[in-house]
Backbone bond lengths (Angstrom), bond angles and torsions (degrees), N, CA, C in turn:
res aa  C-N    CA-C-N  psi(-1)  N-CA   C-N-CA  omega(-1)  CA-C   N-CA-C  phi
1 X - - - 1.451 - - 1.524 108.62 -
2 X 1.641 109.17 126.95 1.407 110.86 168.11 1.737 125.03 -70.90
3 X 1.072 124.51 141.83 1.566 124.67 159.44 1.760 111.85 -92.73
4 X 1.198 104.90 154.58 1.779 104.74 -175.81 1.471 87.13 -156.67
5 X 1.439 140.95 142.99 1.300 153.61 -103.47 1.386 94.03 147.82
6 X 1.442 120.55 91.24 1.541 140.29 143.00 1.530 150.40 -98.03
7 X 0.847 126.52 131.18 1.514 127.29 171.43 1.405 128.87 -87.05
8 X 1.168 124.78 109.26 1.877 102.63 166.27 1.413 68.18 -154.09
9 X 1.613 85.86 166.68 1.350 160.58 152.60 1.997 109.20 -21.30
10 X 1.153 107.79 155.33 1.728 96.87 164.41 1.514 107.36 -82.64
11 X 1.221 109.82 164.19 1.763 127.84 -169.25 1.666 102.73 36.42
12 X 0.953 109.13 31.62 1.772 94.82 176.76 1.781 107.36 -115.07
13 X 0.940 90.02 127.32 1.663 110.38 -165.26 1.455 99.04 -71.47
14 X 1.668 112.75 143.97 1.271 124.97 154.04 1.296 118.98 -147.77
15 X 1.586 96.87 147.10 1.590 123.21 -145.85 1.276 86.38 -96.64
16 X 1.551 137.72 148.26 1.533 152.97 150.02 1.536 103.27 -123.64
17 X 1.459 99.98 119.17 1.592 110.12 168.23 1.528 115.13 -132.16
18 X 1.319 115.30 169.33 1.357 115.60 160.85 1.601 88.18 120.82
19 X 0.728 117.02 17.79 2.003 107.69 -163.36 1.785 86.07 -97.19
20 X 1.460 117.79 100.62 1.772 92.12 -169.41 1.554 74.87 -133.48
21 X 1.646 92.54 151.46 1.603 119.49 168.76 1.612 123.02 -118.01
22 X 1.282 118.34 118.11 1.559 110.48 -172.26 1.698 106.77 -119.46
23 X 1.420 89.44 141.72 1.970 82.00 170.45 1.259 100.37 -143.33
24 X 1.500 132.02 178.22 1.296 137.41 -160.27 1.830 84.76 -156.39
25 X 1.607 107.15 149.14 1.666 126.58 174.49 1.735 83.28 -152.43
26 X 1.670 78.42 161.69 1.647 111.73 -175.46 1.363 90.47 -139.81
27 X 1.407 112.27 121.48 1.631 106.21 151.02 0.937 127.61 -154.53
28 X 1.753 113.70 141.73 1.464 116.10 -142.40 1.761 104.82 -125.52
29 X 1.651 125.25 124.85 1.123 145.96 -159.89 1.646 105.04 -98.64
30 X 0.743 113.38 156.84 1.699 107.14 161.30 1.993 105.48 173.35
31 X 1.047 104.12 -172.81 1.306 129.52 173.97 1.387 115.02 -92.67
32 X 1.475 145.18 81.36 1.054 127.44 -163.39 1.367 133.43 -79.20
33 X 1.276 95.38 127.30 1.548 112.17 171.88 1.788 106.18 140.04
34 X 1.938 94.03 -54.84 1.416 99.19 162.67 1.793 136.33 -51.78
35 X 1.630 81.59 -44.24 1.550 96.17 -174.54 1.976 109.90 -69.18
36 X 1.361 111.38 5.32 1.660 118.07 155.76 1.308 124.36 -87.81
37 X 1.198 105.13 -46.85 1.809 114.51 173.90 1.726 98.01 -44.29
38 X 1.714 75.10 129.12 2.003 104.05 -172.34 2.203 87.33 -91.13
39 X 1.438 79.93 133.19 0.877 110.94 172.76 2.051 129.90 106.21
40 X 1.573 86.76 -64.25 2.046 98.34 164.89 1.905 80.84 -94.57
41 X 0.654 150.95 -23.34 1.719 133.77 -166.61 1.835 96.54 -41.55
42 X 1.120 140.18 -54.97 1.435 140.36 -162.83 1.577 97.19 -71.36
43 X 1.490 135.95 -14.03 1.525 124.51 161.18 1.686 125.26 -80.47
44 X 1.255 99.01 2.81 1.252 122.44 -162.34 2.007 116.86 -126.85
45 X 1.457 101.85 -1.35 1.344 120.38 172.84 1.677 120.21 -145.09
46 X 1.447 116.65 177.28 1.243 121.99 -179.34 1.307 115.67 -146.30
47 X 1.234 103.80 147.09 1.962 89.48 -175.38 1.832 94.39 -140.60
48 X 1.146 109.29 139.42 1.629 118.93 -177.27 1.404 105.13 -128.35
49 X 1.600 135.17 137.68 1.643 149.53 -170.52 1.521 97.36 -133.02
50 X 1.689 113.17 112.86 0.875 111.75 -171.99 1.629 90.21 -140.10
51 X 1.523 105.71 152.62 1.387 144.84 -126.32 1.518 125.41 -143.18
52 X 1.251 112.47 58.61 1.651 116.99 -161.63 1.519 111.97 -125.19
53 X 1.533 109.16 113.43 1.453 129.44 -177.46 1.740 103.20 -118.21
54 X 1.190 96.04 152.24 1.733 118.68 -175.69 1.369 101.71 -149.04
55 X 1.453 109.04 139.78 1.157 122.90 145.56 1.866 132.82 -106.41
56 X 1.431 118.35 144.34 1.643 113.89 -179.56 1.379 87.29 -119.89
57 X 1.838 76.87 126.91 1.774 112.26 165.34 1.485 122.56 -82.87
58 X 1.045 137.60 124.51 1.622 122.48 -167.90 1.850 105.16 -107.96
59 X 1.012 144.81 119.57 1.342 120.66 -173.93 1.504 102.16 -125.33
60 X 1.012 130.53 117.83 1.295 125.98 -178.04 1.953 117.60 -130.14
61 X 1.318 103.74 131.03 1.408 131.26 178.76 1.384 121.25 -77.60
62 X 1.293 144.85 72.63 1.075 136.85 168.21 1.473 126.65 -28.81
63 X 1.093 163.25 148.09 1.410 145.76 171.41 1.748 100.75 -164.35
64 X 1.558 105.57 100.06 1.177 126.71 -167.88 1.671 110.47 -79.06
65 X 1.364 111.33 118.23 1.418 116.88 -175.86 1.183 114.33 -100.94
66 X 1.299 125.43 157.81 1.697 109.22 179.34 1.652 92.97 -123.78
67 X 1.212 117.68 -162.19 1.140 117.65 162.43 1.480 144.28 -89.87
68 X 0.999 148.34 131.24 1.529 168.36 -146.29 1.647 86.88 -34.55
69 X 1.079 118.53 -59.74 1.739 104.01 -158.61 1.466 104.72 -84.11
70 X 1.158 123.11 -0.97 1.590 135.79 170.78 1.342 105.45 -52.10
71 X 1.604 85.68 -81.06 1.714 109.35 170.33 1.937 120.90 -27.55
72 X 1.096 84.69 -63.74 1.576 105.71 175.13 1.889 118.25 -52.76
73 X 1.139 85.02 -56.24 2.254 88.08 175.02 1.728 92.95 -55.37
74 X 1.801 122.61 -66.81 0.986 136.27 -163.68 1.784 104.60 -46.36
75 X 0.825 112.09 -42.74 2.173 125.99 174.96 1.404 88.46 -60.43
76 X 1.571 125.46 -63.75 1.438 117.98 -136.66 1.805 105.11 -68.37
77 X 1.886 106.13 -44.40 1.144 134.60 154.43 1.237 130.76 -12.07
78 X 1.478 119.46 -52.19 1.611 155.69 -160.98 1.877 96.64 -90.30
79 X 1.440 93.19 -52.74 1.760 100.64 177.62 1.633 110.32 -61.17
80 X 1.525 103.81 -62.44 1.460 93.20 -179.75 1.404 137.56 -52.86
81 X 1.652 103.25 -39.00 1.761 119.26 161.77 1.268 111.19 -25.64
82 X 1.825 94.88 -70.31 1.535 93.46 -164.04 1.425 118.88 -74.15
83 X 1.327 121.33 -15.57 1.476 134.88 158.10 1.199 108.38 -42.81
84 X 1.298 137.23 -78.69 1.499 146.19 139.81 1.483 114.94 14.93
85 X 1.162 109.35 -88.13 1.545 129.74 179.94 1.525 106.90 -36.59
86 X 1.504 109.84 -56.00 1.616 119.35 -160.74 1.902 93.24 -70.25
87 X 1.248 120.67 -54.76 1.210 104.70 169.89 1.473 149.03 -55.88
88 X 1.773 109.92 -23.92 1.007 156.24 140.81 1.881 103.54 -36.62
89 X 0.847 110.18 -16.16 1.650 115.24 -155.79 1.887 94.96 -120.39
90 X 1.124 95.88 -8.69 1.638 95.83 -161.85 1.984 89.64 -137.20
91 X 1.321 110.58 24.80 1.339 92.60 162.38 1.680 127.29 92.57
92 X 1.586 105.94 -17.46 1.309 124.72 -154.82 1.590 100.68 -89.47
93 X 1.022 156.54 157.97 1.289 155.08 -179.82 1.909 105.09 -141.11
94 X 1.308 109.92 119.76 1.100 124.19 174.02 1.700 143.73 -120.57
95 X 0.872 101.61 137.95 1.585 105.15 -153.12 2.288 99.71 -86.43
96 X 1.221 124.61 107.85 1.166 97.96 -170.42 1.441 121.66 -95.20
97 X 1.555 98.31 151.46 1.832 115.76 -147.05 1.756 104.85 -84.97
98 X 1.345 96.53 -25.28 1.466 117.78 -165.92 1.696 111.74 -67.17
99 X 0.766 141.81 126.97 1.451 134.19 136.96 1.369 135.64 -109.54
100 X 1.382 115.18 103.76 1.541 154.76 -151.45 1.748 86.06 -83.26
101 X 1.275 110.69 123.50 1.639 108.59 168.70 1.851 103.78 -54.45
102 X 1.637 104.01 172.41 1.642 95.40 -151.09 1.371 104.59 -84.50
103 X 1.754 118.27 -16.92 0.800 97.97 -156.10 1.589 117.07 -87.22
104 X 1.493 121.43 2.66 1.185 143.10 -127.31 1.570 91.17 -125.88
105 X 2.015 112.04 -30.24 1.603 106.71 -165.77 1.838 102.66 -85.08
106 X 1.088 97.64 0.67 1.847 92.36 153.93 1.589 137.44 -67.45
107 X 1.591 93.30 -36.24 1.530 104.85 166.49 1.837 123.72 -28.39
């Protein structure tokens, strides 16, 4: 058994290939009884070698979730900004009321 050990990024896709399966069949038709006779027996039968390989692609998306109230400060955050801005846009100057834990007022 192989191990495979990756890194990425959030939403960044990774491709796994190489996973391939091959098989081979023979199959042989004839007229029976004739298609044994040595010699004309091969005018009297058929034989087909067939040859079928696949490969599976695995592609997988990481998509890093945090937890519910993460999400939620990060929404509430997004509202006030743009709240901000639009007033900001109209002249208004505002003092902010909020205090965002620290590590989060970098966002």
């Amino acid at each position: 058994m192989r191990c495979l050990e990756l890194i990425a990024e959030d939403c960044e896709a990774i491709l796994i290939g190489g996973l391939i399966k091959a098989s081979a069949n023979v199959s042989r038709a004839g007229v029976p009884g004739l298609g044994d006779v040595p010699l004309i027996g091969k005018l009297f039968r058929n034989s087909q070698a067939h040859r079928k390989s696949s490969e599976t692609i695995v592609i997988i998306t990481p998509h890093i979730v945090g937890s519910p109230g993460d999400t939620l400060q990060a929404s509430e955050r997004d509202r006030v900004d743009t709240a901000e801005g639009a007033l900001r846009d109209f002249g208004f100057r505002m003092e902010r009321k909020l205090d965002w834990p620290k590590a989060e007022q970098g966002r």
